[in-house]
N, C-alpha and C positions, 0 to 999 in steps of 0.2 A: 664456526662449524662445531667447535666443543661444547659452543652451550647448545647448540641445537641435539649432538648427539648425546649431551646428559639430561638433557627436557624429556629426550626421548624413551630415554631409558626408565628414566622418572616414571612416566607415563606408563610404557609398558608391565613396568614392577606393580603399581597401582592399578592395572587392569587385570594381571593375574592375581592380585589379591583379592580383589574385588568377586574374581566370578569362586573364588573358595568359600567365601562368607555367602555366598549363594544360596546356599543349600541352607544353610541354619537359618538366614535370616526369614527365608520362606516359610521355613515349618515354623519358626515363632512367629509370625504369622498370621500364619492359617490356626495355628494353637490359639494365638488372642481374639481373632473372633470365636471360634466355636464356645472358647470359656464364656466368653459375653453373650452368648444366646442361651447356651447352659444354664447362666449364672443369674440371667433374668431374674428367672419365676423365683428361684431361693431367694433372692438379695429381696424382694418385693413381701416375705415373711418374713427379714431380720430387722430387727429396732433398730435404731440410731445410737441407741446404748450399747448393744451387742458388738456392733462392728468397731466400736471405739474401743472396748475392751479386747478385739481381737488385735486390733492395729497397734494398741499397746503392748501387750504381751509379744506381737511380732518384732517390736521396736526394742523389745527390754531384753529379748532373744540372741537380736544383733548385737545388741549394744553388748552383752556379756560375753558373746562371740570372739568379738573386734576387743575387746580389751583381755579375754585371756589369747591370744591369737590366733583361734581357733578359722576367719575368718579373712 
């Protein structure tokens, strides 16, 4: 009976968490397709050079971020 009433509990704690991340997980989303129809037509004018230097300098962002611990 103890472990069914702490399964239960388990369960219940994980369904109210659950419906709280509800709402974010939705809009990010609905946010990641509309960037990817958006983002189509631009990405289809940018080089292969371009984006590597963007993903660099986004990389080299973090990484100075996370090592002063801004991050």
């Amino acid at each position: 009976m103890l472990a069914q009433s702490i399964g239960g509990t388990f369960q219940i704690d994980h369904f109210a968490q659950s419906q709280e991340l509800l709402a974010p997980v939705a809009v990010g989303t609905i946010c990641a397709f509309i960037g990817s129809f958006v983002g189509q037509p631009v990405l289809q004018k940018v080089t292969l050079a371009t984006a590597q230097i963007v993903v660099a300098g986004a990389m080299l962002l973090i990484g100075v971020g996370l090592a002063a611990g801004l991050v």
